[in-house]
C-alpha positions in Angstrom: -45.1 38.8 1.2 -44.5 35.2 0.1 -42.8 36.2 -3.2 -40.3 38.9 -1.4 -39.5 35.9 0.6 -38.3 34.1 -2.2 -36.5 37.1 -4.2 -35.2 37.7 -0.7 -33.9 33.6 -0.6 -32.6 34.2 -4.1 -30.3 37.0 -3.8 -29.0 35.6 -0.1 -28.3 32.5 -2.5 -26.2 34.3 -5.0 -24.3 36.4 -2.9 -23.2 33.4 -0.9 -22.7 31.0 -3.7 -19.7 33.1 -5.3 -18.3 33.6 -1.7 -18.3 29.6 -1.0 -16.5 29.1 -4.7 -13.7 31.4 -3.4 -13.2 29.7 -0.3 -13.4 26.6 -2.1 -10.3 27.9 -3.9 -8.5 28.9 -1.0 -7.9 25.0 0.2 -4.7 23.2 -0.7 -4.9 19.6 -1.2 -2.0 17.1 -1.0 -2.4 14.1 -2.5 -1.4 11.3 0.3 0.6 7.6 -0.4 -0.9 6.2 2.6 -3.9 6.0 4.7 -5.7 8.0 6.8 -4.0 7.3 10.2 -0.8 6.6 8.8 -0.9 10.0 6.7 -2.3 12.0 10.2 1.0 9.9 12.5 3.2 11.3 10.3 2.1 14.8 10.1 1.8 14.7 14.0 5.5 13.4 14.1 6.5 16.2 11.4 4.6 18.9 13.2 6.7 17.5 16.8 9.4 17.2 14.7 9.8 20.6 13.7 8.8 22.0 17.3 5.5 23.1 16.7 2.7 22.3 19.8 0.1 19.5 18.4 -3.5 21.2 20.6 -5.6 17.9 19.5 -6.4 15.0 16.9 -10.0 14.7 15.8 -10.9 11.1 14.7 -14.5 12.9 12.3 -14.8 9.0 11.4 -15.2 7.6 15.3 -17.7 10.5 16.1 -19.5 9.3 13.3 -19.2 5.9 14.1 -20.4 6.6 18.1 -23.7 8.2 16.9 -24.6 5.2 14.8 -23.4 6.9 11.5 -21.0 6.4 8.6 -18.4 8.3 7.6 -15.4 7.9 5.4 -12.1 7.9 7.5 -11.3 11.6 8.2 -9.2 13.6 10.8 -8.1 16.7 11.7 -5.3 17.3 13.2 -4.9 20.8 14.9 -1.4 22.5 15.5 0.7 25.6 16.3 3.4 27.6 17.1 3.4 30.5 19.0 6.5 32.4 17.2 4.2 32.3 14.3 0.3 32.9 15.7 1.0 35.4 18.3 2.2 38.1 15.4 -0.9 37.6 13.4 -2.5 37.8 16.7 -1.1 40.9 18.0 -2.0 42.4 14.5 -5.5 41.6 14.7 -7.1 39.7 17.9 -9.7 37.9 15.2 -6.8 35.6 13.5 -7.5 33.7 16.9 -10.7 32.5 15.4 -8.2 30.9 12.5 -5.5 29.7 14.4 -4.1 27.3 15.5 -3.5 26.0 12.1 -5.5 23.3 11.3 -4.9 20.0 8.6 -7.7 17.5 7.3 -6.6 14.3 6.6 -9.6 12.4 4.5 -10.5 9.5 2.4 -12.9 11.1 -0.6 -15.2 8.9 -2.6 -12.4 7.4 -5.0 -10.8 5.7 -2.5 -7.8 8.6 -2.5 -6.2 10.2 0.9 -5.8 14.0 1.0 -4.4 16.3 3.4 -6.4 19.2 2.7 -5.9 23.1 4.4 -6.7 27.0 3.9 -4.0 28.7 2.1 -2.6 31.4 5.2 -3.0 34.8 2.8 -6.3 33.6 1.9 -7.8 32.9 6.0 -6.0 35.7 7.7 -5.6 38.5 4.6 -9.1 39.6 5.1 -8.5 40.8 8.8 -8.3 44.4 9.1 -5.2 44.6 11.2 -3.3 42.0 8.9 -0.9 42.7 6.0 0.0 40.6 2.9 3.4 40.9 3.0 3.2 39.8 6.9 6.4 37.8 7.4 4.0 35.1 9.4 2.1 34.6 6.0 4.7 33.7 4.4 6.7 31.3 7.3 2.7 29.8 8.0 2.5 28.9 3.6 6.3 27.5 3.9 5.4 25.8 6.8 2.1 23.6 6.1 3.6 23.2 2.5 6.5 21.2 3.9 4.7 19.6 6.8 1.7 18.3 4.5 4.6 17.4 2.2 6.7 15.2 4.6 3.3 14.0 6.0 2.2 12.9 2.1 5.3 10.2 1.5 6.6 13.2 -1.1 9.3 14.2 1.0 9.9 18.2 2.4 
């Protein structure tokens, strides 16, 4: 029984480890000229700015810091716009578990700020009800694109 367990460990470990490479793939990153906070303040003025709804700012680096552990400076930032999410939603109920869209803003090991989010095709494409030439798809890509590119110092 001990060594099915552990063929049984191994396969569940290659079928996910392509999977999680994929995904991988799937994130944008934007390389930021500013810090953390500064970057996220300017998305969320971009994001008002462009008359999108910003739901909530998660500060991942004060959790951290409130349970007594470290964590480079990181925060999401997590934003809509109905005109855009209810289509995907009315195609297929599930893109609700995707949206609103969401935007990391992080610090990695280098030093380096990054805005970092899943390409649209790539998070909502694999829902039944949604098609890839959905006009949302392509507004959502345009969108985040310029937002994360105002947001960055590179301009929109």
């Amino acid at each position: 029984m001990r060594i099915f367990n552990v063929i049984l460990v191994g396969v569940a470990l290659g079928l996910i480890g392509p999977l999680a490479a994929a995904q991988a793939s799937d994130i944008v990153k934007v390389k930021s000229s500013a810090d953390v906070a500064a970057t996220t303040d300017a998305l969320e003025a971009a994001v008002t700015g462009a008359g999108a709804t910003v739901f909530a700012r998660v500060d991942h680096g004060a959790g951290a810091a409130k349970a007594g552990l470290e964590l480079a400076d990181a925060q999401l930032l997590i934003f809509g716009n109905p005109k855009l999410g209810t289509p995907a939603m009315n195609e297929d109920a599930l893109a609700g578990l995707f949206l609103p869209l969401r935007v990391l803003i992080y610090e990695d090991g280098a030093g380096e700020v990054w805005l970092a989010y899943e390409d649209p095709s790539a998070m909502l494409g694999p829902l039944e009800g949604t098609s890839a030439d959905a006009p949302y798809l392509t507004k959502m890509t345009g969108a985040l694109k310029k937002l994360t590119a105002a947001a960055s110092g590179a301009g929109g």
